[in-house]
C-alpha positions in Angstrom: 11.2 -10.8 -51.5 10.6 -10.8 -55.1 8.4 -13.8 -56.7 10.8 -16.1 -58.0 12.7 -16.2 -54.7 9.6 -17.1 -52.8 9.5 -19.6 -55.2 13.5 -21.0 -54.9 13.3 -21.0 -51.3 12.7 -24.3 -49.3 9.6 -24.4 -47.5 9.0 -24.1 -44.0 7.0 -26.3 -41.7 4.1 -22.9 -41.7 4.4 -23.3 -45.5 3.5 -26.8 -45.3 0.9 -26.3 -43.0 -0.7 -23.8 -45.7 -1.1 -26.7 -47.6 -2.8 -28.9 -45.4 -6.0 -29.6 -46.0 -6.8 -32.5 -43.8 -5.4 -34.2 -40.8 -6.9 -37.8 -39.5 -5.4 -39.9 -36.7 -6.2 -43.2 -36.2 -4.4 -46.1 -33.7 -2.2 -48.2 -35.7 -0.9 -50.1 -32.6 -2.1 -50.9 -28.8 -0.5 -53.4 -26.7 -0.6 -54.8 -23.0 0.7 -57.9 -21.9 2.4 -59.6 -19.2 6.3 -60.5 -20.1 7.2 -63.7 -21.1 10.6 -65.3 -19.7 12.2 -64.3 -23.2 11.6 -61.1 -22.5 13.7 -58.8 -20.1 12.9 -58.5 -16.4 12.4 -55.1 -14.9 11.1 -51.9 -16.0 12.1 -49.4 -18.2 10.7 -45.9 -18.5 8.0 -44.3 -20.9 9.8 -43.6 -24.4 8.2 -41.8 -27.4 9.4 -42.2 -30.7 8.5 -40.2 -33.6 7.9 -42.1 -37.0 7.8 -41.0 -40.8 6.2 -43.2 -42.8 6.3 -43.4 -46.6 2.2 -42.7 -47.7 3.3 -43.8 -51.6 1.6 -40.2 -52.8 2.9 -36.9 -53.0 -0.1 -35.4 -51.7 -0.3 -36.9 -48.4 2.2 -37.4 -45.6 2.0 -39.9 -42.1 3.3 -39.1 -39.2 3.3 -41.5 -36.5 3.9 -40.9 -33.0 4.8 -44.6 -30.6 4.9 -44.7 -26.7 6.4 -47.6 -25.2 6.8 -48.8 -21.2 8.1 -52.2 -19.5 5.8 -51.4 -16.0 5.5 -54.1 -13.3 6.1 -57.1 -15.6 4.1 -55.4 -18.2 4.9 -54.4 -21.7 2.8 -51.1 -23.0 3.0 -49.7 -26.4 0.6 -47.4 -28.3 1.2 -46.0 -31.5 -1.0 -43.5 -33.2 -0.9 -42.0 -36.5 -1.6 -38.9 -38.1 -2.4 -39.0 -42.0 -1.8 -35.4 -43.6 -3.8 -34.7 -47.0 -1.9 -31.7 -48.7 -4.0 -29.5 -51.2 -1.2 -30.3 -53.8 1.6 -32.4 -54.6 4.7 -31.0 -53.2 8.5 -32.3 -53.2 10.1 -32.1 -49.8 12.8 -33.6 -47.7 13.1 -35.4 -45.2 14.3 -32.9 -42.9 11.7 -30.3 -43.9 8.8 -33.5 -43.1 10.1 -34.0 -39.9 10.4 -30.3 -38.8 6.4 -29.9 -39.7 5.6 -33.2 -38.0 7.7 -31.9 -35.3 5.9 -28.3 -34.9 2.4 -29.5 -36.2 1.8 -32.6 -36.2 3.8 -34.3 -32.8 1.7 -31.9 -30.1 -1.8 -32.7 -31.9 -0.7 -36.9 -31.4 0.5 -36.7 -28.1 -2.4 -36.8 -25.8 -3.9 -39.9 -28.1 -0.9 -41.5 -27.2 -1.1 -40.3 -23.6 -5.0 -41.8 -23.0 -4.1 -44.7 -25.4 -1.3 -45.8 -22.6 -3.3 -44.7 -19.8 -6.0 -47.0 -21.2 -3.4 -49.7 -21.7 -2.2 -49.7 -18.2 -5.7 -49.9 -17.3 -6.3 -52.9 -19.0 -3.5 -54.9 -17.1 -4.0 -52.7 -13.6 -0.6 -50.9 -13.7 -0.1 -47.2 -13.0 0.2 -44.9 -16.3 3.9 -43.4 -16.7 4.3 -39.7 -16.3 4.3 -38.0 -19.6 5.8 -34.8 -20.9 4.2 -32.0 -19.8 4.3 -29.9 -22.9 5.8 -29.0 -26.6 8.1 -26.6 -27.6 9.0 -26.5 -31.5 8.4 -30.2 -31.7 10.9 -31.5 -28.5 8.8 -33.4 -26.0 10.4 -31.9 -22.9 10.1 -34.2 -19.6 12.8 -35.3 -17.5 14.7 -35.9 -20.7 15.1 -32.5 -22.2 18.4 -33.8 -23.7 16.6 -36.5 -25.9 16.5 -35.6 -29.9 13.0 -36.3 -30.4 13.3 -37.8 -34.1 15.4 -41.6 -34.1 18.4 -41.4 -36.5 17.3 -44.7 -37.9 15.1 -46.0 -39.8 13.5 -43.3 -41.5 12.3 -43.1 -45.3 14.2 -40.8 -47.5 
């Protein structure tokens, strides 16, 4: 491939990776509380949502990664982010964001979210929800393999 193809071609989630110079997580959210009568009765399984969020700089990209249960009259969330400093600036899309968050960035989050709602269930003495037991090019396979990992809405162009 000559130079100024490499150059045209859009680039991949390893290319994005290249340009990764740093990658901090933090907790942006922890929850666990009883449910209050305006809430719904019963519980609902474990779901995890993948979030983009705008970072307002061209060098740096978040990736956040929620978990939320209803368990035994209890709501549980956890949310924890992953803040992506790039080497340079670099114009991408949102689809080519979400594939690197999905192959990068969603398997390094995961067990944060996992201990963070184990530690929430903890705190309120219910049992932790079972979580996916691996990645595979982003999916979170579980007993859901048929769930599209990234929401439709509402993402950030």
């Amino acid at each position: 491939m000559s130079t100024s193809e490499s150059e045209n071609r859009p680039l991949t989630a390893e290319d994005i990776w290249e340009q990764t110079q740093g990658v901090d997580h933090r907790t942006a959210h922890a929850l666990a509380r009883r449910i209050g009568t305006k809430d719904e009765p019963g519980d609902k399984p474990l779901q995890l949502t993948p979030v983009l969020q705008d970072s307002g700089k061209p060098d740096m990209l978040v990736v956040m990664l929620r978990g939320e249960a209803q368990i035994d009259s209890h709501i549980i969330e956890y949310e924890e982010a992953a803040v992506i400093q790039l080497v340079e600036e670099l114009t991408l899309s949102k689809d080519q964001v979400q594939q690197f968050g999905a192959e990068y960035i969603l398997p390094y989050l995961l067990p944060y979210v996992e201990s963070g709602i184990a530690a929430m269930c903890a705190r309120v003495n219910v049992s932790a929800p079972a979580f996916p037991l691996f990645t595979f090019g982003g999916d979170l396979y579980s007993f859901k393999p048929d769930v599209d990992p990234w929401p439709k809405d509402p993402v950030p162009e």
